[in-house]
MIVO-688073 format. One record per residue (C-alpha): residue number from 1; residue in three letters; z negated, y, x. Coordinates in Angstrom, 1 decimal, decimal comma. Layout:
N
<node NUM; 'ALA'; <Z; Y; X>>
...
***
This chain:
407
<node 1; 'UNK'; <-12,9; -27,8; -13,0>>
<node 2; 'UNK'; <-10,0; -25,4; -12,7>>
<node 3; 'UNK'; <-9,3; -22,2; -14,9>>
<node 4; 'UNK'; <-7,0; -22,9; -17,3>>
<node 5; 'UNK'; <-4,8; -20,1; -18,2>>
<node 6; 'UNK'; <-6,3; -19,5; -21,5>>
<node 7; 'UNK'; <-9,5; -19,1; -19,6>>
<node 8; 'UNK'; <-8,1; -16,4; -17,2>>
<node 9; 'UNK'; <-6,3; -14,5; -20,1>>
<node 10; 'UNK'; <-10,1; -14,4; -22,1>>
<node 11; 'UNK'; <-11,7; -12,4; -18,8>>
<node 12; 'UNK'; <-9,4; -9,2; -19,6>>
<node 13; 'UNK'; <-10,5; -8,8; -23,6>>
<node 14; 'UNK'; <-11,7; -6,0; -24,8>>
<node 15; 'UNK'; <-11,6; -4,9; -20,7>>
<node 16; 'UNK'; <-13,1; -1,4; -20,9>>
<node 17; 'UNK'; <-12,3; 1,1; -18,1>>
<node 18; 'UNK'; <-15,5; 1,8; -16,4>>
<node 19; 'UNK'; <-15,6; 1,5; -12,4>>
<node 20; 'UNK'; <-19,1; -0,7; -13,4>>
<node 21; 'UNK'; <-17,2; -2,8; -15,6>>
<node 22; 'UNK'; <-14,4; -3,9; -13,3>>
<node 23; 'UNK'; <-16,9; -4,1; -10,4>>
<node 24; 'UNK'; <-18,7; -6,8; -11,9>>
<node 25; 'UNK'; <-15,4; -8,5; -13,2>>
<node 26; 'UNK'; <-14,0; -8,8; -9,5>>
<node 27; 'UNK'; <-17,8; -10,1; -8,1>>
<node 28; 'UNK'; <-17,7; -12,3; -11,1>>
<node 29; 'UNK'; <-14,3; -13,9; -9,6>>
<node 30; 'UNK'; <-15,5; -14,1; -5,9>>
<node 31; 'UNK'; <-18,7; -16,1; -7,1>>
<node 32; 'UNK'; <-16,7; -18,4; -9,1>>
<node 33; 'UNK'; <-14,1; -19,0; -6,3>>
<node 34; 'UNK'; <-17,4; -19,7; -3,8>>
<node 35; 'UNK'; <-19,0; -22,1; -6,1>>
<node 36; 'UNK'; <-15,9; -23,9; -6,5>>
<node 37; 'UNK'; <-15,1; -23,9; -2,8>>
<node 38; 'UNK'; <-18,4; -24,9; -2,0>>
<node 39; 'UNK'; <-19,3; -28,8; -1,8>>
<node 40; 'UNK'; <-23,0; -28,1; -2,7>>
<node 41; 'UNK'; <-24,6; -25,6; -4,3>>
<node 42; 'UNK'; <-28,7; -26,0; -3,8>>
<node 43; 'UNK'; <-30,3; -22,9; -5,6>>
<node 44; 'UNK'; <-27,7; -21,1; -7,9>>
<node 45; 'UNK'; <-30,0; -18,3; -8,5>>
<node 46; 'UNK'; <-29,9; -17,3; -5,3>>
<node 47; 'UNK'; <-26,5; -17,6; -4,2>>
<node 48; 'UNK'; <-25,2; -16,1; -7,5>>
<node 49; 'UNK'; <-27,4; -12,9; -6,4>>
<node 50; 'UNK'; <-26,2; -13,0; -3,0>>
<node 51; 'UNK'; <-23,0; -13,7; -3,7>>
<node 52; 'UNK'; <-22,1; -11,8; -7,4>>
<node 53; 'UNK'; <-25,1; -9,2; -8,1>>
<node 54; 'UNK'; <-25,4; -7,9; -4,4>>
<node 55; 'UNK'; <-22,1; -7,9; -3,8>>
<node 56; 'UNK'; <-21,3; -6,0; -6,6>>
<node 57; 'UNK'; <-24,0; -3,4; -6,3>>
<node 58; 'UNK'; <-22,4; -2,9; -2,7>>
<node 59; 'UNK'; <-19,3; -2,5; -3,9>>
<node 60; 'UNK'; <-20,0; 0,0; -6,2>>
<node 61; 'UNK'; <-21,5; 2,1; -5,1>>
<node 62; 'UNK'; <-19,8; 2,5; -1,7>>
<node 63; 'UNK'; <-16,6; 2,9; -4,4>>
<node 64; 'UNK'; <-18,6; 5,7; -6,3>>
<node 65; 'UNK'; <-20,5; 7,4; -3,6>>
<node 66; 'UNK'; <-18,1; 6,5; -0,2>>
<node 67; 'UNK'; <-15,0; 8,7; 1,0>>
<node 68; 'UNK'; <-11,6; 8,1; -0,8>>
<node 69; 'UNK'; <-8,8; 7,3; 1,2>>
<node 70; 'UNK'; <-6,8; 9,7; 2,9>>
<node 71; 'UNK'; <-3,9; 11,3; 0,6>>
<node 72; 'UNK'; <-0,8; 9,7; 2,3>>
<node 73; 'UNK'; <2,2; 12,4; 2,2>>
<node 74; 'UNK'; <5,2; 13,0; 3,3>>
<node 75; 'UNK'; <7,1; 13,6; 5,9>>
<node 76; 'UNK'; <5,3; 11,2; 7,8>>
<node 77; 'UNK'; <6,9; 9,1; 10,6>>
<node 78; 'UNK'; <10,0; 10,8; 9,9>>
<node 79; 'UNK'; <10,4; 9,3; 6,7>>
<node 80; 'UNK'; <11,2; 11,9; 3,3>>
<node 81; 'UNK'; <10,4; 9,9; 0,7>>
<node 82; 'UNK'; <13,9; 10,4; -0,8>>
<node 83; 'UNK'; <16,3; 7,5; -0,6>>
<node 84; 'UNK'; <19,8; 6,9; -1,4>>
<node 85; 'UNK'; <20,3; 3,9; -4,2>>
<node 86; 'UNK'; <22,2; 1,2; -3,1>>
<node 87; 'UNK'; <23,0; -2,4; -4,1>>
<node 88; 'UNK'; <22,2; -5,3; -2,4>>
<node 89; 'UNK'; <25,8; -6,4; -3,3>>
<node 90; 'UNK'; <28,1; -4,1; -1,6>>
<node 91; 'UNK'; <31,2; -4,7; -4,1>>
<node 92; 'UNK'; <29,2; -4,6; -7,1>>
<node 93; 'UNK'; <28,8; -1,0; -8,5>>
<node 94; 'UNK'; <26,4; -1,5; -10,8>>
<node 95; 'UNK'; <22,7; -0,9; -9,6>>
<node 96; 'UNK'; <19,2; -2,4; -10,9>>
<node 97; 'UNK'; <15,5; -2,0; -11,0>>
<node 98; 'UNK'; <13,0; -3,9; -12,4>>
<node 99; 'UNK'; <9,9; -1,7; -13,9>>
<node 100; 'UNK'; <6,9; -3,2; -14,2>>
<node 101; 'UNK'; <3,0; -1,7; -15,0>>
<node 102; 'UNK'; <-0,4; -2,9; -15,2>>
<node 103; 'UNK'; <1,9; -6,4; -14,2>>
<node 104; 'UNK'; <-1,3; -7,5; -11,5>>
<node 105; 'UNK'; <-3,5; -9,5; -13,1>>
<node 106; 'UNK'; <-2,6; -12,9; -11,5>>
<node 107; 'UNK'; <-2,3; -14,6; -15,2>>
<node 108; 'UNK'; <-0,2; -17,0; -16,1>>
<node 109; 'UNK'; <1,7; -14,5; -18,5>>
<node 110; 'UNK'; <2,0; -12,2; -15,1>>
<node 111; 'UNK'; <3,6; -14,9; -13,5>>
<node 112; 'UNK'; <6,4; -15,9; -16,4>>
<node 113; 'UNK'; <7,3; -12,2; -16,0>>
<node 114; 'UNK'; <7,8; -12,0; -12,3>>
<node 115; 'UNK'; <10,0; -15,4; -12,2>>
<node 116; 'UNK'; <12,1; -14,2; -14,9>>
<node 117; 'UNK'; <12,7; -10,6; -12,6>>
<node 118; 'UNK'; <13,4; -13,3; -10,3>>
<node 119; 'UNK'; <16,1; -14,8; -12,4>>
<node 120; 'UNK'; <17,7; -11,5; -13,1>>
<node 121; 'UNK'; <17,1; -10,6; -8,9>>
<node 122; 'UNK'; <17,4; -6,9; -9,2>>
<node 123; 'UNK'; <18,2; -4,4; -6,0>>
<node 124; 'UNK'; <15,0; -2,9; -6,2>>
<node 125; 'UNK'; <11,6; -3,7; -8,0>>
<node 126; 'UNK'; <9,0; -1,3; -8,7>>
<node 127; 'UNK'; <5,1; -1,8; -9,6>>
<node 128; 'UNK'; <3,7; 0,7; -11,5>>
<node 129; 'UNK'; <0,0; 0,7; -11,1>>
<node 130; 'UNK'; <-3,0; -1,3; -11,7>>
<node 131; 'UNK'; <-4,3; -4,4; -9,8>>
<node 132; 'UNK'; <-6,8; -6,0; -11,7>>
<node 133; 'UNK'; <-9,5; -5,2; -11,8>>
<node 134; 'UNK'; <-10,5; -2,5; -8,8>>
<node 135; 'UNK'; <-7,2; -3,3; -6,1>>
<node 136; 'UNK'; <-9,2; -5,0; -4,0>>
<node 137; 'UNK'; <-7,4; -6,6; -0,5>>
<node 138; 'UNK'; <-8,3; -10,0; -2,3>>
<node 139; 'UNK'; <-6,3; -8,9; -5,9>>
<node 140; 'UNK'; <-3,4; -7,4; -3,4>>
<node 141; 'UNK'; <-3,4; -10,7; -1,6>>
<node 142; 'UNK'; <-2,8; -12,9; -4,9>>
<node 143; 'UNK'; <-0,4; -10,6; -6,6>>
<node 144; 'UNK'; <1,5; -9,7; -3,7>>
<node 145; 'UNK'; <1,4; -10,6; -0,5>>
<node 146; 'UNK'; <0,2; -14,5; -0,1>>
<node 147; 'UNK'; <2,5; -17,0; 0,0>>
<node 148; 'UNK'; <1,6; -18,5; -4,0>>
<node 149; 'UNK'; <1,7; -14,6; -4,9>>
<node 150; 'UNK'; <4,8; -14,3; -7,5>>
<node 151; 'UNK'; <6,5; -10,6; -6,7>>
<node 152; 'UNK'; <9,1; -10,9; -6,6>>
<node 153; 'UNK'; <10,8; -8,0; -3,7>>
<node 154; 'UNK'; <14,4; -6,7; -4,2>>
<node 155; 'UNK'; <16,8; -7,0; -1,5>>
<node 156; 'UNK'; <17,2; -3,0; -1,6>>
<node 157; 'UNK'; <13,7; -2,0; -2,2>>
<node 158; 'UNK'; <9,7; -3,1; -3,7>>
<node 159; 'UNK'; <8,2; -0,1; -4,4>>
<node 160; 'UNK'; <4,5; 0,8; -5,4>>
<node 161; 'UNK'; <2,5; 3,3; -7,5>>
<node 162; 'UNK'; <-1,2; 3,4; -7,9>>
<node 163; 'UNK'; <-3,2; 3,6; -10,9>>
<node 164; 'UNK'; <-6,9; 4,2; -11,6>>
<node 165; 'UNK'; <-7,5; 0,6; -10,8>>
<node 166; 'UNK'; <-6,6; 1,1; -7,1>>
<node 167; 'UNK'; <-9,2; 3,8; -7,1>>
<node 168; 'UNK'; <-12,1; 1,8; -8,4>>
<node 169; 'UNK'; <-12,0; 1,0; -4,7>>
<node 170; 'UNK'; <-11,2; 4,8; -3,4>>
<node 171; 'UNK'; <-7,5; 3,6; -2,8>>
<node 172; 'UNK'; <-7,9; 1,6; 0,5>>
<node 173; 'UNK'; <-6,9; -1,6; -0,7>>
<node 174; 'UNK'; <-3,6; 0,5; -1,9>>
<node 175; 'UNK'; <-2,9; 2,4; 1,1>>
<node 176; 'UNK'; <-4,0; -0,4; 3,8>>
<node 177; 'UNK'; <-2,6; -3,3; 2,3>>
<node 178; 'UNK'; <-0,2; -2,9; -1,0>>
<node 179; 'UNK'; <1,9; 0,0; 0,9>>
<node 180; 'UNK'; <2,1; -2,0; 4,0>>
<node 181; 'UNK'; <4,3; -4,9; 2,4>>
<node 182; 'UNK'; <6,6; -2,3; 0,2>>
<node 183; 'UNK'; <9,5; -1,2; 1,5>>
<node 184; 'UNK'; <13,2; 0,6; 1,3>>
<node 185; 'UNK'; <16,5; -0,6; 2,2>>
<node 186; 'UNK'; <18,5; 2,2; 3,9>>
<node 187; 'UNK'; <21,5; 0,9; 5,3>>
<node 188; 'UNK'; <20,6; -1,9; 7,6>>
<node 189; 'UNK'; <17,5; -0,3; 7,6>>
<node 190; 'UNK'; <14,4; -1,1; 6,3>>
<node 191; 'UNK'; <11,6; 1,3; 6,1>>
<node 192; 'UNK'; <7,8; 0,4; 4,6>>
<node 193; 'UNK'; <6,7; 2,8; 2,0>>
<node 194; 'UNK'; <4,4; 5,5; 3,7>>
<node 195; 'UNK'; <2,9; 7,3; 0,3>>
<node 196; 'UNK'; <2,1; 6,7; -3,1>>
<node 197; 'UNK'; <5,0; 8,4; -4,5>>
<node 198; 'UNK'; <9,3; 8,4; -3,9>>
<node 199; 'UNK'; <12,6; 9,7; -5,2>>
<node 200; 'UNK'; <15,6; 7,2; -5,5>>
<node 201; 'UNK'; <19,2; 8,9; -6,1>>
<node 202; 'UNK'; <22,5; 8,6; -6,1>>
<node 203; 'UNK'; <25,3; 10,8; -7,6>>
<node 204; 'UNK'; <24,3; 10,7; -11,1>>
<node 205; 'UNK'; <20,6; 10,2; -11,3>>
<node 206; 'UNK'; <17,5; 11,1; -9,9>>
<node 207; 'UNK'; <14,4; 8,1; -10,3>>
<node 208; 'UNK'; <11,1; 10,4; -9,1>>
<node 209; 'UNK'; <8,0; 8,1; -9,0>>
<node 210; 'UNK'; <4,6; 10,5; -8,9>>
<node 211; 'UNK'; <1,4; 9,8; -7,9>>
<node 212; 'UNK'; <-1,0; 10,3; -11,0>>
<node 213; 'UNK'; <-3,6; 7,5; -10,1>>
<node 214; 'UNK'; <-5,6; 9,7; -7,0>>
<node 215; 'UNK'; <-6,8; 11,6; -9,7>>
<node 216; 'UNK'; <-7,2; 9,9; -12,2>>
<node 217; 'UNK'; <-11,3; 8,5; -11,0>>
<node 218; 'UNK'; <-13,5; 11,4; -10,6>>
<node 219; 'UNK'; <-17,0; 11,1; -9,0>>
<node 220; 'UNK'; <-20,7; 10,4; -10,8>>
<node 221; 'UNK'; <-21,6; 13,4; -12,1>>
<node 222; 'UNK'; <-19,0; 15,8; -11,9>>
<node 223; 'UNK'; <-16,6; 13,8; -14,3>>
<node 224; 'UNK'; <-18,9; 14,6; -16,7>>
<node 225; 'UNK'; <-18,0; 18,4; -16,6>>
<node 226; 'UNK'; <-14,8; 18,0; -15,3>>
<node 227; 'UNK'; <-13,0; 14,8; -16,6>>
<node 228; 'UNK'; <-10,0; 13,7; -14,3>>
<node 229; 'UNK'; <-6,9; 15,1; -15,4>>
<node 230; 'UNK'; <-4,2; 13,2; -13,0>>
<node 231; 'UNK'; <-2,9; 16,0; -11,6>>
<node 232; 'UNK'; <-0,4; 15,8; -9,0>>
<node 233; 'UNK'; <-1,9; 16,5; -5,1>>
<node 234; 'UNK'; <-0,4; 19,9; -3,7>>
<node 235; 'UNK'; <1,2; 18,0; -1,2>>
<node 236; 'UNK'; <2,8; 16,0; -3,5>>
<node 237; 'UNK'; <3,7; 19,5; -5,6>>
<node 238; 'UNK'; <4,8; 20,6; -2,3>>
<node 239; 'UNK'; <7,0; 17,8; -1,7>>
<node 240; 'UNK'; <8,8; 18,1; -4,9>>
<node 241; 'UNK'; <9,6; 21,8; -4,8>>
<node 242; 'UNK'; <10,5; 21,5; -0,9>>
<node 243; 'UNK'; <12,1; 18,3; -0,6>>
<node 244; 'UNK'; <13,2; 16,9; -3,6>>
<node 245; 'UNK'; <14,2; 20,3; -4,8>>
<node 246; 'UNK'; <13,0; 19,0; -8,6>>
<node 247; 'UNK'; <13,9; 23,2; -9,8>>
<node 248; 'UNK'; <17,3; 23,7; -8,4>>
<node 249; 'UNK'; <19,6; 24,5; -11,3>>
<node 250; 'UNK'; <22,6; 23,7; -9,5>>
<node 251; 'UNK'; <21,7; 20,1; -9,4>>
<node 252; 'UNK'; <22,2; 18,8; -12,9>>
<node 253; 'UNK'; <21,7; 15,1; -12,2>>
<node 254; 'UNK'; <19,8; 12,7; -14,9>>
<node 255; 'UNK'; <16,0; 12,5; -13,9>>
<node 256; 'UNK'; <14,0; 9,8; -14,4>>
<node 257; 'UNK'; <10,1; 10,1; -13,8>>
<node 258; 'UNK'; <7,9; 7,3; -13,4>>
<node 259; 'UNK'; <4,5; 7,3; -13,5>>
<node 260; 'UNK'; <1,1; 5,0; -13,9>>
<node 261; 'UNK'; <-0,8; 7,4; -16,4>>
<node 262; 'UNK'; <0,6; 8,1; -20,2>>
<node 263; 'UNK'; <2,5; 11,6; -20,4>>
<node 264; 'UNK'; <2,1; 10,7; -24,6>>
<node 265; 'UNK'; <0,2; 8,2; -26,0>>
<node 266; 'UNK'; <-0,5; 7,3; -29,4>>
<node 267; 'UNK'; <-3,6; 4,7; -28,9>>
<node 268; 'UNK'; <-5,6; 6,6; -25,1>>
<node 269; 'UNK'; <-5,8; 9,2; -23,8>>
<node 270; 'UNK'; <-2,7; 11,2; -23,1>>
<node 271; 'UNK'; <-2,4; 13,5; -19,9>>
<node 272; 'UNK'; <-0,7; 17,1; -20,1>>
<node 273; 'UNK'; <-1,4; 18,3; -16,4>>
<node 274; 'UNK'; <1,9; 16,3; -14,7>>
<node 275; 'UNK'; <4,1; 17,5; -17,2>>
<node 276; 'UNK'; <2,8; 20,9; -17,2>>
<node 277; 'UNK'; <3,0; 20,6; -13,4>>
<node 278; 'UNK'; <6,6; 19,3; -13,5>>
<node 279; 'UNK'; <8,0; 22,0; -15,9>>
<node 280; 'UNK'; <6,7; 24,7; -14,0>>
<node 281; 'UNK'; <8,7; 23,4; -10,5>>
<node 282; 'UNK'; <11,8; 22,6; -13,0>>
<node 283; 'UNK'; <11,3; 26,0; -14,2>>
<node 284; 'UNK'; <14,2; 28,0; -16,1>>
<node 285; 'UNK'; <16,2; 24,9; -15,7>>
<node 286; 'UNK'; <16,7; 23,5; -19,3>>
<node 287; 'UNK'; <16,5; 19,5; -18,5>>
<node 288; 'UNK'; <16,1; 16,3; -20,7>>
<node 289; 'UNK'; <13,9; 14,1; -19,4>>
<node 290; 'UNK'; <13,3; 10,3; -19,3>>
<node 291; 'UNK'; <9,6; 9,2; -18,7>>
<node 292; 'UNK'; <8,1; 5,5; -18,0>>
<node 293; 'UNK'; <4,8; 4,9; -17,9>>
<node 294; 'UNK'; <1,8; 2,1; -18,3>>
<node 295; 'UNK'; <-1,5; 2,2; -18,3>>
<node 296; 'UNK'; <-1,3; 0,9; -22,4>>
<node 297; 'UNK'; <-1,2; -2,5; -22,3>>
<node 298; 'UNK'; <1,7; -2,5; -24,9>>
<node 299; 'UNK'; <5,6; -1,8; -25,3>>
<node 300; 'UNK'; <5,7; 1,6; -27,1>>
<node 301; 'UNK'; <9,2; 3,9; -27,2>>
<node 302; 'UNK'; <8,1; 7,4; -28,4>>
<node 303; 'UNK'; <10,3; 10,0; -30,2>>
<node 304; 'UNK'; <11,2; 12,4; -27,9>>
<node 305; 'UNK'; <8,9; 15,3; -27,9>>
<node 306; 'UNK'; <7,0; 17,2; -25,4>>
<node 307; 'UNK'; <2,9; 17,2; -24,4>>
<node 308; 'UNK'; <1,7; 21,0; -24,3>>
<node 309; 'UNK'; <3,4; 22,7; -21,8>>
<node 310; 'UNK'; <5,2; 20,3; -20,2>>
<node 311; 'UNK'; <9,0; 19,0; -20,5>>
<node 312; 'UNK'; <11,1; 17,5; -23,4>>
<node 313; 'UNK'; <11,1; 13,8; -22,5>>
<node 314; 'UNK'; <11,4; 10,5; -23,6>>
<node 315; 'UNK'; <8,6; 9,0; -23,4>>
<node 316; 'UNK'; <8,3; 5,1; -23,1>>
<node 317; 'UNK'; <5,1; 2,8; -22,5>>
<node 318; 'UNK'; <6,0; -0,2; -21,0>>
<node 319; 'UNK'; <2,0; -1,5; -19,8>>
<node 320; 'UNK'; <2,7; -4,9; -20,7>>
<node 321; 'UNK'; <3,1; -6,6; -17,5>>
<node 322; 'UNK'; <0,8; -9,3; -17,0>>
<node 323; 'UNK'; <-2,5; -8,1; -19,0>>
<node 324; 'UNK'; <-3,3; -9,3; -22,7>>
<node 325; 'UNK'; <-1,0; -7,0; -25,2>>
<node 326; 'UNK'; <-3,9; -7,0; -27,8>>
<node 327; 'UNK'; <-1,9; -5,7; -31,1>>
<node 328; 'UNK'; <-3,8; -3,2; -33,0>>
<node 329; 'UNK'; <-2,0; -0,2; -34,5>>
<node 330; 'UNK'; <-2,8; 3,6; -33,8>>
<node 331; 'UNK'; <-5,6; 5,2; -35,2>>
<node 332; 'UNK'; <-4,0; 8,1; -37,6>>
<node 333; 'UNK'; <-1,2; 9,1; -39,0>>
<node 334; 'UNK'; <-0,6; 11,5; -36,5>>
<node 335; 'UNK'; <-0,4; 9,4; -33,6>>
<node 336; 'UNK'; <1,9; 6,7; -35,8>>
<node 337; 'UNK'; <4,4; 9,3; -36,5>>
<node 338; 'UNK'; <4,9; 9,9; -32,1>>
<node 339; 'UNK'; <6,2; 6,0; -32,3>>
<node 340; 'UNK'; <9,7; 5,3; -32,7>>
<node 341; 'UNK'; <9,3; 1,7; -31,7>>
<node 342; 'UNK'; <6,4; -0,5; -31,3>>
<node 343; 'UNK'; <6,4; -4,5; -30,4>>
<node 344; 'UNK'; <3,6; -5,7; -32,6>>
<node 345; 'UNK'; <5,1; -9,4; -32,3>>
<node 346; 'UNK'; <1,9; -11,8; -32,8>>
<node 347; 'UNK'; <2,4; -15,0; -29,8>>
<node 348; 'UNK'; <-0,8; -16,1; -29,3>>
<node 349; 'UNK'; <-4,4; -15,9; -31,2>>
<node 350; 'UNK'; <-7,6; -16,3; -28,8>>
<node 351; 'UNK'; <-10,5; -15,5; -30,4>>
<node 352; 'UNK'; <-9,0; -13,7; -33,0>>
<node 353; 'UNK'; <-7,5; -11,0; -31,1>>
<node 354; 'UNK'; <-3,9; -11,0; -31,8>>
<node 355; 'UNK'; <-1,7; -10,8; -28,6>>
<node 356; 'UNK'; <1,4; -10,2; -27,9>>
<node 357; 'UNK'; <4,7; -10,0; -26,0>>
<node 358; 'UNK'; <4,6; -9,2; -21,7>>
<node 359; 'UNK'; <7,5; -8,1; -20,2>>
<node 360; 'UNK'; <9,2; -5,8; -17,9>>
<node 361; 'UNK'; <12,2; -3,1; -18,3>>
<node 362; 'UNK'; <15,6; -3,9; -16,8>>
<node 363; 'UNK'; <17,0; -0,8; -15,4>>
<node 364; 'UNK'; <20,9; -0,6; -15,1>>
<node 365; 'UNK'; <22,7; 1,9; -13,3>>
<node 366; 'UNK'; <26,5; 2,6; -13,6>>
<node 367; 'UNK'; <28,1; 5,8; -12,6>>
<node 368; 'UNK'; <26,6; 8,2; -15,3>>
<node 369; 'UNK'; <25,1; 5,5; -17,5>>
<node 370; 'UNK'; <21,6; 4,3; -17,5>>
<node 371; 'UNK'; <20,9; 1,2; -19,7>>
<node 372; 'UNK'; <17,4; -0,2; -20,5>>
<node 373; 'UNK'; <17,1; -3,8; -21,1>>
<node 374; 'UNK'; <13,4; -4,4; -22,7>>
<node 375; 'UNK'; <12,7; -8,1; -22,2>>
<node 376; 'UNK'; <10,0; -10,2; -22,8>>
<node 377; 'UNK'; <8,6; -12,8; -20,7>>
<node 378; 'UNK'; <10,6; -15,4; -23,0>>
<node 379; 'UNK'; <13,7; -13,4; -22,0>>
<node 380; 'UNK'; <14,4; -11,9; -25,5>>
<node 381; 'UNK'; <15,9; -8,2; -24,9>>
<node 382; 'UNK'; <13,6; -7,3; -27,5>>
<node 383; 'UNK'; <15,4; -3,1; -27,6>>
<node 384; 'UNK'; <18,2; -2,1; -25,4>>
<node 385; 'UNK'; <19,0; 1,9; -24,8>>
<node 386; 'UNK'; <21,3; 4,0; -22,7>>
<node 387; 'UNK'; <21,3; 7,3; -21,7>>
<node 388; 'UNK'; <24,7; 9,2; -20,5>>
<node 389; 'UNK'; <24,3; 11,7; -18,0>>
<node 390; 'UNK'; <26,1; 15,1; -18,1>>
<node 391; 'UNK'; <26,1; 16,3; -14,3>>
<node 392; 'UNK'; <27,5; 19,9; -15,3>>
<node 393; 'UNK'; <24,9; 21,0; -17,8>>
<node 394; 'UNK'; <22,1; 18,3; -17,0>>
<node 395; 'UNK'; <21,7; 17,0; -20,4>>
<node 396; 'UNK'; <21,1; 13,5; -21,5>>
<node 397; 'UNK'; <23,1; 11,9; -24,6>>
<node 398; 'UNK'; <21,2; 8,9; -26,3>>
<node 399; 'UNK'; <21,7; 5,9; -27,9>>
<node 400; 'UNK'; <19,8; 3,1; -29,0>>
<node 401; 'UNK'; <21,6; -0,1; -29,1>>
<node 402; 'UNK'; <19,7; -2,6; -31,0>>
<node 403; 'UNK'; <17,7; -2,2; -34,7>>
<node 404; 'UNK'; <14,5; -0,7; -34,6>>
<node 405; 'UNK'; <12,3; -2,1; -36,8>>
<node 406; 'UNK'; <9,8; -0,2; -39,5>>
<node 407; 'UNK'; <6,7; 0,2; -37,8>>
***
C-alpha cells in the first residue's frame, strides 16, 4: 500500500539530530521501497537485515569513521564565486530570490512549497541546507534532480548550501551530486556551482551565502571535547577577505548573509564563531547586517541584536521548508524576549503534536530596496519587511510592513 502523506509527515517527529538516528531513518526508507518493489518477499527477517540493519551499520560507520569530502574552494575552474544579479527578464528591474531551508524532505508539505515558488518563478532560488535525513545520492535524486523531483530552478540561478545533514554522509552526496545540477546565469552563460558557498551583487546589495555545515559534524570522540562550532574553512575566510573584499570601508553596499546554521536562536543551539569570524574581516567598518538562516524547523524574526562578538544583525529563521513546524514556545524568558515575531499558527494535529505553517521567503530587489515576502505554503504573506539601503554610510533603515502579533 502506498505512504500516504500523513504517513511520511509522522517519520520526521520528534527527529533528533544524531548521525545514528538519521542513518537508520534513511535504511528504514530503502527497505520499505525494496519490499514494496519486490513481488515476493520469502523470509523478511533476513532481507530486512540485509537490506535495513547491514546497510545501515555500513553506512554509518563509513560516515563516522571514513574521509570527508574534499573542501571545494574557490577560484576553481576559473570561476570566483562572485556573480553579478541579473533578471531573467531583461526590462524588468526588479530582481527575486526564493529562500528556502531544511525544504528537502520529499513530503507533501515540501512539495506545496516548491509549486507555489514555481507560481511566483523567481530569477534565482536558493536551498539552504538539509536533505533529509543524511543527503544521500538517493534523497538528492528525489528532491532535486529526478524528473518527479519538485525544485523548482530559476532562470538566473539554483543555488545550494549544505547543512549538517549533508555531512551525516561526509558531504559526498553534496559535492558529487547536489552541486553538479546548481548553477549561475552570467550573461548567456551558465556556470555549475563549484563550492558550497557564493556572493550575489549588484549595485546596492551584497547576498553572501557561507558554508557553516562542513563543520558543523565532528568525529566519535573528539566532539565530545571539542563540540563543532561551524566555523567558516580558512579558505573560505580567505575567500571573503581576498575576493569578496567583505572589510573594505569604501564599499557601503547592503549585505545580506545566508547561512544553514542559527547565528541566534531562541529554541537550539545558537553559533557565535561565523559572526565572530565575519566581524573581524568587516573590521572597523560599522555595518548593519541582515542574516537568514534554518536549521529550526520554524519561522522566527528576531530583534536585532548581536551573538558575542559578532555583528549587529537581523536575524531571521526561516527552517520551515518542507519538515514538520512542531509549535512549542521557547524555553525561558530569556530566549522569548530575542523574538519579535513567531508563526505559532496550529494547521494540522498528528498525534498531538501541533504543526504548523511551511513556507519560503520571497526576496525582492529594487534599486536600494530589499522586500521580504514571508509566505506560507497556502500563499498567505504571513509578514512582509523591507530594508533601504544607504550606499554612502552602509547603514540599513527598517520597516516592517504588516502587524506583528503578541507572541
Amino acid at each position: 500500500m502506498p505512504e500516504t502523506p500523513e504517513q511520511r509527515t509522522q517519520k520526521y517527529l520528534d527527529l533528533g539530530h544524531s548521525e545514528a538516528e538519521n542513518h537508520a531513518k534513511t535504511q528504514l526508507e530503502l527497505y520499505e521501497r525494496h519490499v514494496k518493489n519486490t513481488s515476493e518477499v520469502t523470509n523478511v527477517i533476513s532481507e530486512f537485515f540485509k537490506t535495513n540493519l547491514l546497510g545501515f551499520a555500513w553506512h554509518y560507520l563509513k560516515s563516522r569513521f571514513g574521509p570527508r569530502h574534499a573542501y571545494e574552494a574557490y577560484p576553481k575552474n576559473g570561476d570566483s564565486g562572485v556573480y553579478k544579479l541579473q533578471s531573467s527578464v531583461p526590462s524588468r528591474k526588479e530582481i527575486s530570490i526564493a529562500l528556502l531551508s531544511d525544504w528537502a524532505s520529499d513530503t507533501e508539505e515540501s512539495d506545496a512549497v516548491a509549486h507555489l515558488v514555481a507560481r511566483y518563478a523567481p530569477d534565482y532560488t536558493i536551498h539552504m541546507g538539509d536533505v533529509y535525513f543524511v543527503g544521500a545520492p538517493k534523497e538528492i535524486e528525489d528532491n532535486f534532480t529526478a524528473p518527479h523531483a519538485s525544485w523548482y530552478y530559476g532562470a538566473s540561478g539554483s543555488l545550494a548550501l549544505s547543512g549538517n545533514h549533508e555531512m551525516y554522509s561526509n558531504g559526498n552526496a553534496f559535492f558529487q551530486h547536489l552541486l553538479p545540477a546548481m548553477y549561475i546565469q552570467q550573461g548567456e552563460v551558465r556556470n555549475t556551482q563549484q563550492a558550497g558557498f557564493f556572493c550575489l551583487e549588484n549595485d546596492h546589495w551584497r547576498i553572501i551565502g557561507i558554508d557553516t555545515g562542513y563543520t558543523s559534524v565532528g568525529r566519535p570522540f573528539i566532539e565530545v571535547l571539542s563540540p563543532p562550532d561551524c566555523h567558516l574553512k580558512k579558505e573560505q575566510v580567505e575567500w571573503l577577505r581576498d575576493v569578496v573584499k567583505i572589510g573594505d570601508i569604501n564599499d557601503k553596499r547592503g549585505l545580506v548573509i545566508l547561512s544553514h546554521h542559527p547565528y541566534i536562536s531562541a529554541f537550539r543551539e545558537q553559533y557565535e564563531k561565523p559572526g565572530e569570524q565575519i566581524q573581524e574581516l568587516l573590521g572597523e567598518a560599522k555595518r548593519d547586517i541582515i542574516w537568514f538562516w534554518g536549521h529550526d524547523h520554524r519561522l522566527v524574526v528576531y530583534h536585532q541584536t548581536r551573538n558575542g562578538k559578532g555583528p549587529l544583525a537581523y536575524g531571521r529563521c526561516l527552517g520551515h521548508g518542507g519538515l514538520p513546524v512542531e509549535i512549542k514556545l521557547p524555553d525561558s524568558q530569556e530566549d522569548s524576549s530575542k523574538i519579535l515575531f513567531y508563526d505559532t499558527r496550529v494547521r494540522k494535529v498528528i498525534k498531538r503534536h501541533q504543526l504548523g505553517y511551511n513556507g519560503f521567503v520571497k526576496l525582492n530587489l529594487e534599486g536600494k530596496k530589499l522586500t521580504a515576502e514571508y509566505r506560507d505554503l497556502e500563499d498567505t504573506c504571513v509578514l512582509e519587511e523591507e530594508w533601504t539601503a544607504d550606499i554612502l554610510n552602509g547603514q540599513l533603515k527598517w520597516n516592517v510592513n504588516s502587524k506583528l502579533p503578541d507572541l
